[in-house]
C-alpha positions in Angstrom: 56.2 92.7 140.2 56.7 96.0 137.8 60.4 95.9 139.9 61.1 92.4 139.2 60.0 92.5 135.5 62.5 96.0 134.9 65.3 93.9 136.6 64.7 91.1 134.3 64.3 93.2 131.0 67.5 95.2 132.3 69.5 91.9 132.4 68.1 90.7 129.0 69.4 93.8 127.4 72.5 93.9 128.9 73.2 90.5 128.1 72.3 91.2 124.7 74.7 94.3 124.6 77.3 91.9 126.2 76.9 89.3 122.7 77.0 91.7 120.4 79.9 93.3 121.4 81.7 90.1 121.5 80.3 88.7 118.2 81.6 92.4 116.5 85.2 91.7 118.0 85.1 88.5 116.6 84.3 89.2 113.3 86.3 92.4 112.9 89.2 92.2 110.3 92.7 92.8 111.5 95.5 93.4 108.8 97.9 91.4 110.9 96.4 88.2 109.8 97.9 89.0 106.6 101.8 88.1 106.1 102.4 90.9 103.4 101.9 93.1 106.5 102.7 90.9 109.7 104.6 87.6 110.2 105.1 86.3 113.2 107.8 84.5 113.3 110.0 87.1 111.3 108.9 89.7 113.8 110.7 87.6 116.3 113.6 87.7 114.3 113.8 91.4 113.7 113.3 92.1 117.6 115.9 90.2 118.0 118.6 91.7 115.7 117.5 94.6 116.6 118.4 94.3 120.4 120.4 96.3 121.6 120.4 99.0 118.8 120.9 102.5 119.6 118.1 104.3 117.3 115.4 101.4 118.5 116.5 101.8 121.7 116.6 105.7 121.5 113.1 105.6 120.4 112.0 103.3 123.1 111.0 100.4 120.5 112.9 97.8 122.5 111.1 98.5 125.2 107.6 98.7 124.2 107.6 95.7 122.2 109.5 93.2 124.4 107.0 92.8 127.1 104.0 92.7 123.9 102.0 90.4 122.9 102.5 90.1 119.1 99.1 89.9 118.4 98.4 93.1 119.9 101.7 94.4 118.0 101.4 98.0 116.2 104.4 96.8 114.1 104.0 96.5 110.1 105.7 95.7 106.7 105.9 98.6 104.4 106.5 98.1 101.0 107.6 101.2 98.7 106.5 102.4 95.3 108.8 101.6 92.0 106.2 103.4 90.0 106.4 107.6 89.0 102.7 107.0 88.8 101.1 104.9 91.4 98.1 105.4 91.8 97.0 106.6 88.3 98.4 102.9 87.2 96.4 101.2 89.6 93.9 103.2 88.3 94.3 102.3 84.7 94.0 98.0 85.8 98.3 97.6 86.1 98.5 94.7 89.3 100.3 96.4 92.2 102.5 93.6 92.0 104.2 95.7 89.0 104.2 98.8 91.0 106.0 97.8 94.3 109.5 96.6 95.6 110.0 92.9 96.5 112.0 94.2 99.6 110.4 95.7 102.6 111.3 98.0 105.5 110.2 97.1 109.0 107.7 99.9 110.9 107.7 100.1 114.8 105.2 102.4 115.9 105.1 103.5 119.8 102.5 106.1 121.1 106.2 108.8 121.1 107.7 107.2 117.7 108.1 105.3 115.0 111.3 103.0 114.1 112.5 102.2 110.6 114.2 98.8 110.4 115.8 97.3 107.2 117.6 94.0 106.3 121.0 95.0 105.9 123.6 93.5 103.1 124.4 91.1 105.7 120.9 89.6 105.8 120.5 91.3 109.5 117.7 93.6 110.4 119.2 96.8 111.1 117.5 100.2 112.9 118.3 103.0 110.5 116.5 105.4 112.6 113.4 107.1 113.9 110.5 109.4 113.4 108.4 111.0 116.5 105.1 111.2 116.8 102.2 112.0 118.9 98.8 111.2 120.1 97.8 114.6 118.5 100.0 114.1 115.0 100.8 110.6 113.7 101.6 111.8 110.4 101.8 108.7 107.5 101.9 106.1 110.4 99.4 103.3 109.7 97.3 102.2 112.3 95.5 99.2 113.0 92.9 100.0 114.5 91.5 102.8 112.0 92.5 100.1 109.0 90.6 97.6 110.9 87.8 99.4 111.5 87.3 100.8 107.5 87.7 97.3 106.2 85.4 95.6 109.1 82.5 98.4 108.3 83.3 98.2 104.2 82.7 94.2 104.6 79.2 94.8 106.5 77.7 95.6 103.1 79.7 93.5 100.7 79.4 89.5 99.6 83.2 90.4 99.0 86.2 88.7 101.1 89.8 89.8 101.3 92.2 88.4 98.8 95.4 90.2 100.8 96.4 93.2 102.3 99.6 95.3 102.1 100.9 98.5 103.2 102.7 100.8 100.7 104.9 103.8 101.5 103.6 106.2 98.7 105.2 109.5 100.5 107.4 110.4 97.4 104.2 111.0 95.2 101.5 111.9 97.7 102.6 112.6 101.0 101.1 109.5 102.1 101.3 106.0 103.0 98.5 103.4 101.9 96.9 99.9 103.2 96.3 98.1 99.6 92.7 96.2 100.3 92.7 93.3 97.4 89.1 92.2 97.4 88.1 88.3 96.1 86.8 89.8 93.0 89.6 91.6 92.1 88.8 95.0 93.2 91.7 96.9 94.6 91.4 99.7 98.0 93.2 102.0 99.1 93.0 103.4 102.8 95.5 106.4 103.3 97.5 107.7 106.8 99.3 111.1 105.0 101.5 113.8 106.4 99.3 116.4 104.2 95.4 115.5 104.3 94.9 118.7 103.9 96.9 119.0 100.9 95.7 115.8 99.1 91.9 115.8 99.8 92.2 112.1 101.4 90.8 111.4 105.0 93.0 109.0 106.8 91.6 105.7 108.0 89.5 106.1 104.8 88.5 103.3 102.9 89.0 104.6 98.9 88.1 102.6 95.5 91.1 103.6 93.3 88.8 105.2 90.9 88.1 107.6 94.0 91.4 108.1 95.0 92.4 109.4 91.6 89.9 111.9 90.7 90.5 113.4 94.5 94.3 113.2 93.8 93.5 114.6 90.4 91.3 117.3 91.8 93.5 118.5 94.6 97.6 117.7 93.1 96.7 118.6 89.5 97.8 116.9 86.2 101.2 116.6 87.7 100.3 114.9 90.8 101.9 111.4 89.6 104.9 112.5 88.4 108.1 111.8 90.3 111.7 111.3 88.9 113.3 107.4 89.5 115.6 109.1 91.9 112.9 109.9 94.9 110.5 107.1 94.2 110.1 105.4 97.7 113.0 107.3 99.2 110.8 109.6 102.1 109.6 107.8 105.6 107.4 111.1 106.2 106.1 112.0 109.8 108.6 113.9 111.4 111.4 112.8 109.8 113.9 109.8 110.0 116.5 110.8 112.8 119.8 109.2 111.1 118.8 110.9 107.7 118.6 115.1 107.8 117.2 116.2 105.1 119.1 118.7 102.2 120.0 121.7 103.9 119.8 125.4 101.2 122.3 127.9 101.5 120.5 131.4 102.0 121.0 133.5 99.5 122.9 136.5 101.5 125.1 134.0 102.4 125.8 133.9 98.4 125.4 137.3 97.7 127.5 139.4 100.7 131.1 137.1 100.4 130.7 137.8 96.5 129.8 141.7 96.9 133.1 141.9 99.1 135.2 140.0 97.1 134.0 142.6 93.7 134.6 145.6 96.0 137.8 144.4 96.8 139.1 143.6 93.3 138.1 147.6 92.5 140.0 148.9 95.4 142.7 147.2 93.6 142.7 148.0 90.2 141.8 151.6 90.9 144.6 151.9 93.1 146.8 150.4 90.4 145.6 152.7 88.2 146.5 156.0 90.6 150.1 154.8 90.7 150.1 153.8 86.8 148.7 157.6 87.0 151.1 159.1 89.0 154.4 157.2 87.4 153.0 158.8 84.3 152.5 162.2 85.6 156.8 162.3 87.2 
């Protein structure tokens, strides 16, 4: 009887493991539902300008996402900052409508890489190259799951709902990229995925009120940590770098100094030798 009775409790829990594990699937939030970050049918339609590209097919994009499911994609709108000072204008109540491009860039994220797709002049989506990445190291590349996971858990203790959700590439000012949580009543979160947490204080896969995100920026970057000429605002993809876009290269400074140290020796070989024969004509 005492067997029968643990096999029956043993089943009864399990079963009520089973249900609660599918009920928190269910009612976890997923940032694709959102069209400022994913849309379907445009997804379709970047994939397939996109075929047959040499940087999305170099990073093994075309691959990874043509036998995928889109609603398990990893793939995501990113929006870039017009602002010099982001998050300190979010801060002060400014709608982030004010403080982002109307034009997006397309993110493809594999476990190796990510691919940067934009709509060219001709209205095509265009691979302009690739970032890679690791398991270890993802750098500013937003994922799903850790977004998910911070909105889903932040919601467990709220009354609030999500207004929208959209992801901002903030790497110019803070060496990170953001999912922008707009709650029902207004309130505005951030959740950051940086190249430097270590730098900027922030935890990626965090879920930040503005006001927290400032004083930490504030804290760790200084007065000057929202300060960034029109020129670089939005310009940086971050991880490891954008494959079709080196960055500056410096000129070390021997390089500079040695050519200039043999060109001045030179030009005194000369004039004192000038001088010896200006000497010597003098001296006959």
């Amino acid at each position: 009887m005492k067997k029968i009775m643990a096999v029956v409790l043993s089943a009864a829990l399990s079963m009520s493991l089973t249900v609660h594990g599918f009920a928190d699937d269910l009612s976890e939030t997923d940032c694709r539902s959102f069209t400022n970050v994913f849309d379907n049918g445009e997804f379709d339609e970047v994939m397939g300008d996109v075929k047959g590209d040499y940087f999305a097919n170099e990073a093994g994009a075309l691959s990874a996402y043509s036998a995928r499911d889109n609603s398990d994609s990893r793939a995501y709108k990113l929006y870039r900052i017009i602002s010099a000072n982001f998050v300190k204008e979010l801060f002060e109540g400014t709608d982030i409508s004010e403080l982002i491009s109307t034009d997006y860039s397309w993110m493809l994220p594999t476990p190796n890489s990510v691919t940067k797709v934009i709509r060219n002049d001709e209205g095509k989506w265009e691979a302009i190259g690739y970032g890679e990445i690791s398991p270890e190291y993802t750098g500013d590349t937003i994922l799903y799951d850790k977004a998910n996971s911070a909105i889903t858990e932040f919601l467990a203790d709220s009354t609030e709902e999500i207004r929208d959700v959209i992801c901002i590439d903030a790497t110019a000012l803070y060496f990170t990229n953001f999912v922008c949580v707009t709650l029902s009543s207004g309130g505005v979160y951030l959740i950051p995925f940086g190249m430097r947490p270590d730098f900027t204080g922030l935890t990626d896969g965090k879920m930040y009120s503005v006001d927290e995100v400032y004083t930490i920026l504030s804290d760790t970057m200084g007065v000057s940590f929202g300060t960034v000429t029109d020129n670089n605002a939005g310009v940086q993809y971050g991880g490891a770098g954008i494959a079709s876009e080196p960055p500056e290269q410096t000129v070390p400074l021997p390089v500079i100094i040695i050519p200039a140290a043999l060109i001045a020796v030179g030009i005194a070989a000369v004039v004192i030798w000038e001088n010896k024969k200006v000497g010597k004509r003098k001296a006959k």
